[in-house]
N, C-alpha and C positions, 0 to 999 in steps of 0.2 A: 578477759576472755581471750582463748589461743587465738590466733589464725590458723584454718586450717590452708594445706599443700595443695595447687589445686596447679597442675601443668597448664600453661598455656603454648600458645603456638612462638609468642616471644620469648621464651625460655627453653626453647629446642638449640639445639648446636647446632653450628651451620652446614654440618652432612647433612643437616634434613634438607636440605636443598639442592637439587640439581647440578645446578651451576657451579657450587662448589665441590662435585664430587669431581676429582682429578683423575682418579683409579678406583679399579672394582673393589677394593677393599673400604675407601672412603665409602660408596655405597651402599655396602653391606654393612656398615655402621652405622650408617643414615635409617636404611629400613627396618633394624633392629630398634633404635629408638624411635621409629614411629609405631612399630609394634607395639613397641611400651606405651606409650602414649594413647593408644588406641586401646591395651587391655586395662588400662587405669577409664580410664571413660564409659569404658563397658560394663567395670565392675561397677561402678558408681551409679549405673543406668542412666546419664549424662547423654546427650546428641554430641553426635564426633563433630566436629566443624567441618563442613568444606574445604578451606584453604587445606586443611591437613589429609584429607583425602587428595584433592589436586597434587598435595606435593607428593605424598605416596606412588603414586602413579607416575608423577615424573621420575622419582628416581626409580621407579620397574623399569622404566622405557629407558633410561640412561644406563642401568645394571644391563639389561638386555644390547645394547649400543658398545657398550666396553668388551662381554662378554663375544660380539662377534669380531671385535677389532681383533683382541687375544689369539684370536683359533686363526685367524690369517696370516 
């Protein structure tokens, strides 16, 4: 029998996470694969985890944080 591909939160790249986004573009890499993450979940009709929503959010708030440094 196959195994099926099923994403976890331990198999994201570490732009899913905050702390390691450096700059706005690590970000907007990060939030793209939680996109992904979230539309594979969705399609599945799966419950998104928590921790991946938390981190979603963190990098809005850090995307938003970069985005004001840039413009000063």
């Amino acid at each position: 029998m196959e195994k099926k591909y099923r994403p976890t939160i331990s198999k994201l790249s570490p732009y899913t996470k905050a702390k390691n986004c450096t700059d706005l573009q690590d970000c907007k890499d990060g939030i793209e694969e939680m996109k992904k993450f979230f539309n594979y979940y969705e399609a599945k009709k799966l419950k998104i985890p928590n921790e991946a929503l938390i981190r979603f959010y963190k990098l809005r708030k850090k995307e938003d944080i970069l985005k004001t440094k840039r413009k000063k």
